[in-house]
C-alpha positions as CSV (number, residue, x, y, z in Angstrom):
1,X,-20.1,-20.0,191.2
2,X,-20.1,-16.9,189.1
3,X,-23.7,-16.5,188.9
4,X,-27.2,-18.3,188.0
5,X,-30.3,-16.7,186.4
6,X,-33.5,-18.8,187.4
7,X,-36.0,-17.2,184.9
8,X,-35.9,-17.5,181.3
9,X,-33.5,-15.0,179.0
10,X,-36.0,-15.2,176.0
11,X,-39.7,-14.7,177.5
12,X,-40.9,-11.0,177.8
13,X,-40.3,-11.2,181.4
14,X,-40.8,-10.4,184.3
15,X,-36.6,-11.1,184.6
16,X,-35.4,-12.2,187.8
17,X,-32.0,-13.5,189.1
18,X,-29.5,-13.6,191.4
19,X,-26.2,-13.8,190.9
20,X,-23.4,-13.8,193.4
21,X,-23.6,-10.0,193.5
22,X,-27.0,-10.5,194.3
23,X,-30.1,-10.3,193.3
24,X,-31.5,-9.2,189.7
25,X,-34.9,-7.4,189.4
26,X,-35.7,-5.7,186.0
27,X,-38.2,-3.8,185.1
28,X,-41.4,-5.7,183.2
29,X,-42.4,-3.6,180.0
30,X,-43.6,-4.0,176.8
31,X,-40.9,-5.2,174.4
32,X,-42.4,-4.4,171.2
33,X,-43.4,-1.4,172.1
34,X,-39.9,-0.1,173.1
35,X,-38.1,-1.4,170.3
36,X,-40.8,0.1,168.0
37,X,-40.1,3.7,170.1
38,X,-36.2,3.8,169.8
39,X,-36.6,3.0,166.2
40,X,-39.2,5.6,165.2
41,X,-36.7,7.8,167.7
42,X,-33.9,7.0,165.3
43,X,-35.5,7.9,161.9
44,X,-36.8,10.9,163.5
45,X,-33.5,12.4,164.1
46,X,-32.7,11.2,160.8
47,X,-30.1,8.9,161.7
48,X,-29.1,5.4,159.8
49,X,-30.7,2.5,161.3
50,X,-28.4,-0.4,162.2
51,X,-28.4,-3.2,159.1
52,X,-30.3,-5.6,161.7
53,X,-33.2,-3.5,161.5
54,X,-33.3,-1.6,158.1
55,X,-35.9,-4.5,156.5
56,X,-32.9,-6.3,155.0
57,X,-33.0,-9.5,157.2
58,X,-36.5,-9.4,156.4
59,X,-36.5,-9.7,152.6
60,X,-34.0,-12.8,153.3
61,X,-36.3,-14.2,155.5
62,X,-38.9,-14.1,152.7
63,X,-36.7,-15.2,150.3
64,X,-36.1,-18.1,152.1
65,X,-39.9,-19.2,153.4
66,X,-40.5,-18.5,149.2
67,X,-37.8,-20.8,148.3
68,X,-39.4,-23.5,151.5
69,X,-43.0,-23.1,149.8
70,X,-41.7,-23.5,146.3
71,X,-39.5,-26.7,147.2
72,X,-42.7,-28.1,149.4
73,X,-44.9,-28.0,146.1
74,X,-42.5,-29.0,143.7
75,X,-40.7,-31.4,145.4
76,X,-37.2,-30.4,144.2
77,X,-34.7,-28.6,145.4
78,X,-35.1,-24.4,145.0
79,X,-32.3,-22.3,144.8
80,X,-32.1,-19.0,146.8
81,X,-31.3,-15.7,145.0
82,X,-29.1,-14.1,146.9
């Protein structure tokens, strides 16, 4: 056996595991608050943020629940504008 991981891989943690290397113990901290630091780190030194993260997902996203709320009070198909 390669390895097993007996917590969950999508909680905010604590992660433990063992594998058969051994045992995993990482650290328990705030995600949001991390991923909000290494982005304001990012724009600080005025570098590009990756196209995951520059709000571009986001307006899909919206587009999407738009179409989802127009097509619930219609009741006909929406198109998405792409």
């Amino acid at each position: 056996m390669i390895g097993r991981v007996i917590s969950t891989g999508l909680g905010y943690g604590p992660y433990k595991g063992t594998t058969s290397k051994g045992e995993l113990n990482f650290p328990v901290i705030n995600q949001q608050a991390t991923q909000c630091g290494e982005i304001a780190k990012v724009l600080l030194e005025n570098k590009i943020l990756p196209n995951r993260i520059t709000g571009e997902e986001g307006i899909k996203d919206i587009r999407i629940l738009q179409a989802i709320y127009e097509a619930a009070g219609t009741g006909k198909k929406t198109s998405i504008i792409t």
